[in-house]
N, C-alpha and C positions, 0 to 999 in steps of 0.2 A: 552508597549506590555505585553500581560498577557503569560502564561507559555504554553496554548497551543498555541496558535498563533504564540511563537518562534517555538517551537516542527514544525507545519506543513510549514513552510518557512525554516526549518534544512530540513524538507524531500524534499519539493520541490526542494531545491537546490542539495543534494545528488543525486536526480533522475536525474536533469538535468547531473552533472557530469559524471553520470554514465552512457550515454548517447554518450557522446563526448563533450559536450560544453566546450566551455575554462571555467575557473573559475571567470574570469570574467563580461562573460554572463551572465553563472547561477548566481550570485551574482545579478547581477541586475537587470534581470527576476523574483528571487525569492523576492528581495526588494521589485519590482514593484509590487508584488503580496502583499509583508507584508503591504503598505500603504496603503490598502482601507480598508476603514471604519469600513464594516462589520468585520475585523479583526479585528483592533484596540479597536476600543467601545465598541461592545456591546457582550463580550465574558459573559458567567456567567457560572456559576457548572447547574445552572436549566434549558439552551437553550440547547438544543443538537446539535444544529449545529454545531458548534463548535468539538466538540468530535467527532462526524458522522465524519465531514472532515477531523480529526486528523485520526480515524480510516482507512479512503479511502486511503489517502495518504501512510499512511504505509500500507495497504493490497497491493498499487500499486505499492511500495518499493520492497515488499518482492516478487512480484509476479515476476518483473523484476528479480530478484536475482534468482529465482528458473527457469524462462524461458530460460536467458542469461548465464547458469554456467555448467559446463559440470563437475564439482566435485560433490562431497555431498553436499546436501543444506540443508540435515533435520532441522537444525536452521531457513531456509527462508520457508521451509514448516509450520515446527510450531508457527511462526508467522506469516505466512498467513492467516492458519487456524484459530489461535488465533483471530487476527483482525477481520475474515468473522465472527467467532461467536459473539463475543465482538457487531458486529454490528445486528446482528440478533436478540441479546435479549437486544438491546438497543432501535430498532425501529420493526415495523410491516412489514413496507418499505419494509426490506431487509428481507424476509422469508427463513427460514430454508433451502425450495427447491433450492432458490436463489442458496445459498450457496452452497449448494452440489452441482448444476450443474456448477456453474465456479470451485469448484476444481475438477471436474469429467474431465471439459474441459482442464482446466490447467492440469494435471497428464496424458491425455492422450494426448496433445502436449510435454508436455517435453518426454512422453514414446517411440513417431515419433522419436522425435528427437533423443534420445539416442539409441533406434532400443531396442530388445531384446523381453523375452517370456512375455508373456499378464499377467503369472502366477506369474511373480516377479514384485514385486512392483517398481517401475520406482524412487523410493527416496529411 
């Protein structure tokens, strides 16, 4: 396995964890997910897929982290953010508007959640 392919089955599994599953599961979920093909073979610096998916997996990491945490997250903001850009100017796909409206959406479900004035930033 190449270095992103462990990166995105490290996340997968984290996620699960984080989640509830025994570690078990997620080990074996996340396994089941490292052995197909398109992981294993055909990874390269020149495919983006690979990277896009590494990118997803931690944007969905972090987003979990900022939805589920009633502390500071400004670390799981900034690399939310970081990832949604990171994938914006890696593909066309995911445009700029993309992004600002899932963090628009995200910011303003964690801001639900935590209650307070519209005028303080909810991170």
């Amino acid at each position: 396995m190449r270095p992103l392919a462990i990166a995105i089955v490290a996340v997968i599994y984290l996620f699960l964890r984080r989640f509830g599953y025994r570690a078990s599961w997620a080990a074996l979920f996340a396994g089941a997910f490292g052995l197909s093909p398109q992981l294993m073979v055909f990874e390269s610096v020149f495919f983006y897929a690979h990277i896009e998916a590494a990118l997803v997996t931690l944007a969905m990491l972090f987003s979990a982290r900022v939805l589920c945490a009633r502390a500071n997250v400004r670390g799981a903001w900034l690399g939310l953010v970081l990832c949604l850009l990171a994938l914006a100017l890696l593909r066309s796909l995911f445009h700029i508007a993309w992004v600002a409206a899932c963090l628009i959406v995200i910011g303003g479900l964690v801001h639900r959640r935590v209650g307070g004035d519209w005028r303080r930033p909810a991170i």
